[in-house]
C-alpha positions as semicolon CSV with decimal commas, in nm:
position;residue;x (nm);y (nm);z (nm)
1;X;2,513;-2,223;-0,351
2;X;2,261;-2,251;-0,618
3;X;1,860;-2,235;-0,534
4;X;1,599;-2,441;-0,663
5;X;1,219;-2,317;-0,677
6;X;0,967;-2,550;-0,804
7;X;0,595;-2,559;-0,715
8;X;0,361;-2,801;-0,555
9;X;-0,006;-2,817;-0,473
10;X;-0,151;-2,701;-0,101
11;X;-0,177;-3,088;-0,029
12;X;0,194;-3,167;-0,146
13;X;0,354;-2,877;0,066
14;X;0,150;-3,024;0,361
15;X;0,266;-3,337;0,311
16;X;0,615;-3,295;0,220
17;X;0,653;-3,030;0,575
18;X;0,523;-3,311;0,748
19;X;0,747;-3,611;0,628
20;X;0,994;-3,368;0,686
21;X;0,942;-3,394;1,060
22;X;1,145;-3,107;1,256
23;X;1,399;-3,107;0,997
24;X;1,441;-2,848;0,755
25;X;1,240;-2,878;0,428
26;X;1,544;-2,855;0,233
27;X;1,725;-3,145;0,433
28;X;1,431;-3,367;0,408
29;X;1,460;-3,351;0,020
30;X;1,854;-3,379;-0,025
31;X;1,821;-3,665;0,205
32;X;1,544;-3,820;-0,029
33;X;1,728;-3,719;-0,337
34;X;2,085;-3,840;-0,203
35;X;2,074;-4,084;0,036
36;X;2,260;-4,389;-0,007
37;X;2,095;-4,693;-0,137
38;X;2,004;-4,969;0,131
39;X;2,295;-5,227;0,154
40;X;2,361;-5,527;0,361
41;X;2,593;-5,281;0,594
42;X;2,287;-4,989;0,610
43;X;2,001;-5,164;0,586
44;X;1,804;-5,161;0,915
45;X;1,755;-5,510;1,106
46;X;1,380;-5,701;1,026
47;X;1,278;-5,872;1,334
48;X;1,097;-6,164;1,254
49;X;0,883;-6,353;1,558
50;X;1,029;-6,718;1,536
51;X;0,727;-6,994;1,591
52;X;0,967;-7,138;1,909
53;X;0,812;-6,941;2,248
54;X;1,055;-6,593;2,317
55;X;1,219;-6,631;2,011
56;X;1,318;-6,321;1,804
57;X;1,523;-6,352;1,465
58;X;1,711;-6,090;1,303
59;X;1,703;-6,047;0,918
60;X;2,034;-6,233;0,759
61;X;2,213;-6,084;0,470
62;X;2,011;-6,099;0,141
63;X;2,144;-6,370;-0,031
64;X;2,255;-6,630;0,304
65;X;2,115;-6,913;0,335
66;X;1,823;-6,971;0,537
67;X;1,854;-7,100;0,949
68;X;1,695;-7,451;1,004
69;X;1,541;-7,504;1,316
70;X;1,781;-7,684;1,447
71;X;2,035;-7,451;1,462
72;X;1,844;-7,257;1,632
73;X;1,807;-7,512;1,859
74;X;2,201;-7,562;1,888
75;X;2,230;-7,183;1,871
76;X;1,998;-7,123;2,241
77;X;2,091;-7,411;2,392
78;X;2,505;-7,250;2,416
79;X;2,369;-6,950;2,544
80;X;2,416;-6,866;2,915
């Protein structure tokens, strides 16, 4: 497998050891440099605090169109 040296200040080798968090240098930076772009299936959930008491919404798909109120409304009132 080929190796790749390249060099970094004191501050940047800090840094990058600790974003890399328990996981090894190298796998920190392949994940960086190959991860898969954020889609609608990977992207993590946004919660977003609704203004209605207890309510918590969950990001839709970029793109959907956007939940009134009142089917909100409709949407708690079928739940158990």
């Amino acid at each position: 497998m080929p190796t790749f040296t390249f060099k970094v200040t004191e501050a940047e080798a800090r840094d990058i050891r600790r974003s890399a968090r328990g996981r090894t240098v190298s796998s920190y930076i392949r994940q960086k440099l190959f991860a898969e772009p954020a889609t609608a299936k990977n992207k993590p959930a946004v919660k977003y605090i609704c203004n209605r008491p207890g309510r918590v919404i969950i990001a839709a798909v970029p793109g959907a169109a956007p939940i009134t109120d009142e089917e909100l409304d409709r949407f708690w009132e079928e739940m158990p």
